[in-house]
Phi, psi and omega in degrees: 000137188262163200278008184259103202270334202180155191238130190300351156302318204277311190274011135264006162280281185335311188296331174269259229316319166284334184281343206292283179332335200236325195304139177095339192302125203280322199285321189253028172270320181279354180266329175293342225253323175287315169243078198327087186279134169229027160345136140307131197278002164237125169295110201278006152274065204204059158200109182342304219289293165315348174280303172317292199286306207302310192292321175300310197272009166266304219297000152285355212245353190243331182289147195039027184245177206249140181237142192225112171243119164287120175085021175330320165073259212254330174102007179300314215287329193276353172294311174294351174297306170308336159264351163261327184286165159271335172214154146261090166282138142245158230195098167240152228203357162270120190305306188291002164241043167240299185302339173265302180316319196322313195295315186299307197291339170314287227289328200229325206301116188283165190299321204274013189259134148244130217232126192235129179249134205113134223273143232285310186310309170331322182252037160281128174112318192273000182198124137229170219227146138326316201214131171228135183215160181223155167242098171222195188217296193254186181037036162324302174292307175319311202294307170294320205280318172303315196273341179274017159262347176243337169229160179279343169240127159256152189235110181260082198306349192254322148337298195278328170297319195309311215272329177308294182244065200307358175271325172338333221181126177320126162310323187301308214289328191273353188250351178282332213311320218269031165251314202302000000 
């Protein structure tokens, strides 16, 4: 598989075409309300390129282990994952970037990635991992007590970069993630 999982036009073409599609929609504003979906309303992942760097720089922390990604969003990061890892679950609870991974993974998907829809406590007990990791801003504690049901090492990666680089990330940004 070459490092191009998909060109990045076609998934933000996918990405209007799915927001276009839900928007004003009542049945999926009660489907958020009904599974406490609390998506970030920007996705930190929604590029071939950042999916790539981001999986080189996990990849001492990844190669050959069972990867458990909480909050998956569109699935770019966990498709590149998938060329460094022995498995991937990813694990998402938002329709509208599960209906776009949908699209990808037809078009692209390795064997070792697999994609689960529905909010991550649902799959406690049926899957686990090596490594469970998340890329978020909000909800970091929850997020963590969730992801230590599925591996013995967690990784909270925009955490883990802060502490690397405290500069890395607007200071505010970086002290509202842990209130928020």
């Amino acid at each position: 598989m070459s490092n191009n999982v998909t060109d990045d036009k076609s998934i933000k073409e996918l990405l209007d075409e799915h927001y276009n599609a839900f928007e004003g929609c009542e049945a999926l504003h009660e489907y958020t309300q009904r599974h406490n979906v609390q998506s970030q309303a920007v996705l930190t992942i929604d590029t071939e390129e950042r999916a790539f760097l981001m999986s080189e720089y996990l990849r001492p922390q990844i190669e050959g282990k069972t990867v458990v990604e909480i909050g998956g969003g569109i699935g770019l990061l966990a498709m590149y994952m998938g060329q460094i890892a022995k498995r991937v679950y990813c694990i998402e609870a938002n329709p509208v970037w599960s209906s776009v991974f949908l699209a990808c993974l037809i078009k692209d998907k390795p064997r070792n990635v697999s994609f689960l829809f529905g909010a991550a406590d649902e799959f406690i007990g049926d899957i686990s991992g090596d490594v469970a990791l998340f890329l978020t801003h909000s909800g970091v504690n929850s997020m963590k007590l969730v992801a230590a049901n599925f591996a013995p090492i967690v990784i909270d990666v925009h955490g883990q970069m802060i502490a690397e680089n405290p500069e890395a990330f607007d200071k505010f940004a970086s002290e509202l993630r842990l209130v928020a």
